[in-house]
C-alpha positions in Angstrom: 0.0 0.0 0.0 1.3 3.3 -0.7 2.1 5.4 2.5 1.4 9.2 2.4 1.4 11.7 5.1 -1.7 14.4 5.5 0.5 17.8 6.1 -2.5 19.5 7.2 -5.5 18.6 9.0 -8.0 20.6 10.9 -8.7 17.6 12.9 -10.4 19.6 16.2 -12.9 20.6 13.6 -16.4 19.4 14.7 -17.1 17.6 11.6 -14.2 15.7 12.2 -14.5 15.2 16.0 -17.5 13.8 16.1 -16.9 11.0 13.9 -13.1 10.8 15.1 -12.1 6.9 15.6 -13.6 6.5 12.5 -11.9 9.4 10.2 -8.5 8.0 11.7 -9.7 4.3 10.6 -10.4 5.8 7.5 -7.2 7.1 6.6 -5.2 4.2 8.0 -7.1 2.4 5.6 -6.2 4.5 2.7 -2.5 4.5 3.8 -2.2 7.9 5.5 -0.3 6.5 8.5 0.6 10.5 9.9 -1.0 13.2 10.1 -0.3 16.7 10.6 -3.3 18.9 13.0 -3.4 22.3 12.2 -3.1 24.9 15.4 -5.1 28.0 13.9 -5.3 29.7 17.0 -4.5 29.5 20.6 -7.1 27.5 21.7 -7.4 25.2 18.5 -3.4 24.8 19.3 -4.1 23.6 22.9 -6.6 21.2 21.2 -4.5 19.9 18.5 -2.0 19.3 21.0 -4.4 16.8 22.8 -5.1 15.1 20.4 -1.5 14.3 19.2 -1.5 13.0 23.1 -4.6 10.5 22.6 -3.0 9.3 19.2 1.0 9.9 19.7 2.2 7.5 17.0 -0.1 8.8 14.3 -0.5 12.6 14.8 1.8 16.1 15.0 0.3 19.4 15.1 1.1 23.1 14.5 1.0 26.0 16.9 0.0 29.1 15.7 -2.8 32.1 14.7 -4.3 32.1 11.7 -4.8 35.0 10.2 -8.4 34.9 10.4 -7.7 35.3 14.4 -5.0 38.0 14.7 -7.1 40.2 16.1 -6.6 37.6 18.7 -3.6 38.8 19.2 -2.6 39.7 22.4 0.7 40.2 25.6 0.1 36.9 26.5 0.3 35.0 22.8 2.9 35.0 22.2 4.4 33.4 25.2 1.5 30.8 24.9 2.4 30.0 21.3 6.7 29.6 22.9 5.4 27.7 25.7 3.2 25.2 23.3 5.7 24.8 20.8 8.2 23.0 23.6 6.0 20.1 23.2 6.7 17.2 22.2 4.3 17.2 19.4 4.7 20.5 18.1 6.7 20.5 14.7 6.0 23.5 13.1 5.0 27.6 13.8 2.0 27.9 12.5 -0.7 28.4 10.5 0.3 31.9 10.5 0.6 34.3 7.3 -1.9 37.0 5.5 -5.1 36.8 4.1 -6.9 39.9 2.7 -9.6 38.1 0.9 -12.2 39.1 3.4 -10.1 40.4 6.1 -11.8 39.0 8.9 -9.2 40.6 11.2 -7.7 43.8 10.4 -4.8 44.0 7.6 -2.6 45.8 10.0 -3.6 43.0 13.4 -2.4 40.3 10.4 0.9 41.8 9.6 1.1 42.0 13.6 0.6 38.3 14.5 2.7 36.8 11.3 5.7 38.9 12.1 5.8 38.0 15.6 5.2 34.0 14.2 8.4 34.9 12.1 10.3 35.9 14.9 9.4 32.9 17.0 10.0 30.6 14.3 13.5 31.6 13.7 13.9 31.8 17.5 13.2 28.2 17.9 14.4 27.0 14.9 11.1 25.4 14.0 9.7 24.9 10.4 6.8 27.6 9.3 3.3 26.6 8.4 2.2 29.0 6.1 -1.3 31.0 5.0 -1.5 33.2 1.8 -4.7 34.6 -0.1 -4.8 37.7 -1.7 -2.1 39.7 0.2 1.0 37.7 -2.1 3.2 41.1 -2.6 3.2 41.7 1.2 3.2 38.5 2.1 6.3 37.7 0.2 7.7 41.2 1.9 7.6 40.0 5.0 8.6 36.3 4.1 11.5 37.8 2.5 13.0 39.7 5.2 12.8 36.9 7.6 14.2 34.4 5.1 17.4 33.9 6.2 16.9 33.7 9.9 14.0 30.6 9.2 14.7 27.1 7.7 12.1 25.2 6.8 8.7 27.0 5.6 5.4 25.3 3.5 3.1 27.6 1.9 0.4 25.1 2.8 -2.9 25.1 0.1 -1.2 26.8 -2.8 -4.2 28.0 -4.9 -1.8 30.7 -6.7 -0.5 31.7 -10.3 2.6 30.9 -11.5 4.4 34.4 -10.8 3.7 33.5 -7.2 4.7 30.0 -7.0 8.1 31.3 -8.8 8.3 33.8 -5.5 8.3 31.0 -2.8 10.1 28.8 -4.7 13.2 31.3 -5.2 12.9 31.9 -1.2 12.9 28.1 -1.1 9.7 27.5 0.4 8.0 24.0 0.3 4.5 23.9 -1.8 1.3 22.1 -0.3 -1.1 20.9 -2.9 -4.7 19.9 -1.8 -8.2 19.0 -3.3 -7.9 22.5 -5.4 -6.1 20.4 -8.3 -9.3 18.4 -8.6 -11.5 21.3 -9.0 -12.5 21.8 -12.7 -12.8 25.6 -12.7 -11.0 26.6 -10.1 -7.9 24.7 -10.1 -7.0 24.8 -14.0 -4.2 27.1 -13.5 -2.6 24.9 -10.3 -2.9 21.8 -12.6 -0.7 23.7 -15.8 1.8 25.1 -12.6 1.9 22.0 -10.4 5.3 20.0 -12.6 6.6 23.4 -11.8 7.4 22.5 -8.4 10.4 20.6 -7.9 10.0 17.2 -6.7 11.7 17.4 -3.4 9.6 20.5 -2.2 6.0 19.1 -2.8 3.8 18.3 -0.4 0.4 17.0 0.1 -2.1 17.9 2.1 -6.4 17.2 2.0 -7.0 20.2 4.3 -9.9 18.2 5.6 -12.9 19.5 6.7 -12.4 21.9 3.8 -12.0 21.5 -0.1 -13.5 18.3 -0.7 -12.7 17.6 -4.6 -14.8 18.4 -6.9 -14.2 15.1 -8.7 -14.6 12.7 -5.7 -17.0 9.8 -6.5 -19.1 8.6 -4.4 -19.7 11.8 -2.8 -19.6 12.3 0.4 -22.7 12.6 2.2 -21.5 14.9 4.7 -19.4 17.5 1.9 -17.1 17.2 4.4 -13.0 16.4 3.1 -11.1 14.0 5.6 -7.5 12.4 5.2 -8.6 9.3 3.8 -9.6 11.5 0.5 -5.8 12.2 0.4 -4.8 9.1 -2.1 -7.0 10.6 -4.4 -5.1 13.8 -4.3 -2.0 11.6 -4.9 -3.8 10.7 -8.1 -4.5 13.8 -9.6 -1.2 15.3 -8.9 0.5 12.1 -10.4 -1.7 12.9 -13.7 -0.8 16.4 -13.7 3.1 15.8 -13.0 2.7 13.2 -16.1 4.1 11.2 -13.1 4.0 7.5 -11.6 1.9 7.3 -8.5 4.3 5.5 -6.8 7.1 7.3 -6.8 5.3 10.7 -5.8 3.6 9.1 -2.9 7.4 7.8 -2.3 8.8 11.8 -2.5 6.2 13.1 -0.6 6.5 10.5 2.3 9.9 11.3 2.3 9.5 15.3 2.0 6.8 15.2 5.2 9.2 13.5 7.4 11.9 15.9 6.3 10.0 18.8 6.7 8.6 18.2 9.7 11.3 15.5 11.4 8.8 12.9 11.4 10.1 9.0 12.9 9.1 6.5 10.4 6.3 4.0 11.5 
């Protein structure tokens, strides 16, 4: 069975929770032994981090404030966010970034909360989980001039054109592809752009609850994306990459555990 890990996972979700021991059966089942669980905010962090504590051979998380939640921002975060990421589980800063698409928190609270991610990131040493709609140019700013002090960063969901994937690729940033590929009006431009990314900085990723694809048969009841839709994913990227299956999921595997030092299991 091919082996793939989920690089992000908004597993403390509700529609995941309540159907939990059976989502994880699910992706077992499908071959995605690891998963990643998104922190998106300082509560969802704590929660992610109990979870990778009920399922400590399967699961890793993020800490971090998604933009969405920067108006969140506070004195106390970011010693909450430090004090998380000593954890155990914790292998990554994150998901932190911009996202002026319908600025649920102020442009300016945004810019706040991902420099002060930066800055912890390079601090600690830890890999960056990464957010980007509609504020690339500033993004990439900010990105930019904290470069050099970070190692490992994923633009995580890369929806983008090609101009932009060029960007994070010349400040050497690992690319996560979801469910968007599979999207027949949407994700045209990501399917021309994905064999742009070099092998050894793709990653995968379902995003799950969100971005079910489009092309998924049978449907889910529920609309609702989980990891066990992630093989599919595989398969669509494979196609695009004029690519065998096999050796992708085999890159990916290994690009996960690299990226986020993940044991093998």
């Amino acid at each position: 069975m091919i082996e793939l890990v989920d690089i992000g996972v908004n597993l403390t979700n509700k529609s995941l929770l309540r159907d939990l021991e059976a989502v994880m059966q699910r992706a077992a089942e499908a071959g995605v032994g690891q998963m990643v669980v998104t922190g998106t905010s300082i509560e969802e962090s704590r929660q992610a981090i109990a979870l990778c504590q009920r399922y400590p051979d399967r699961l890793v998380s993020t800490c971090g404030i998604h933009p969405h939640h920067a108006s969140e921002w506070n004195a106390d975060s970011l010693s909450a966010l430090e004090s998380m990421a000593q954890q155990d589980c914790v292998h990554a800063i994150g998901e932190t970034g911009l996202d002026f698409n319908r600025n649920y928190s102020p442009p300016a609270a945004q810019e706040l909360a991902f420099e002060q991610q930066l800055e912890l990131a390079a601090r600690l040493q830890m890999p960056l989980f990464c957010h980007q709609r509609d504020a690339h140019q500033r993004f990439v700013e900010m990105l930019g001039d904290a470069r050099d002090a970070i190692g490992r960063v994923v633009v995580h969901c890369f929806t983008d054109s090609r101009e932009a994937l060029m960007h994070y690729l010349d400040l050497d940033c690992y690319i996560g592809i979801t469910g968007w590929i599979c999207d027949e009006r949407r994700g045209l431009e990501l399917q021309q752009v994905v064999k742009l990314v070099p092998a050894n900085r793709l990653l995968l990723e379902t995003d799950a609850p969100y971005l079910l694809p489009r092309d998924l048969e049978p449907k889910s009841p529920s609309r609702s994306n989980e990891p066990a839709n992630l093989p599919h994913i595989l398969r669509a990227v494979a196609r695009h990459r004029d690519e065998p299956e096999a050796q992708l999921a085999a890159q990916a595997l290994e690009n996960s555990r690299v990226f986020f030092d993940l044991p093998a299991i």
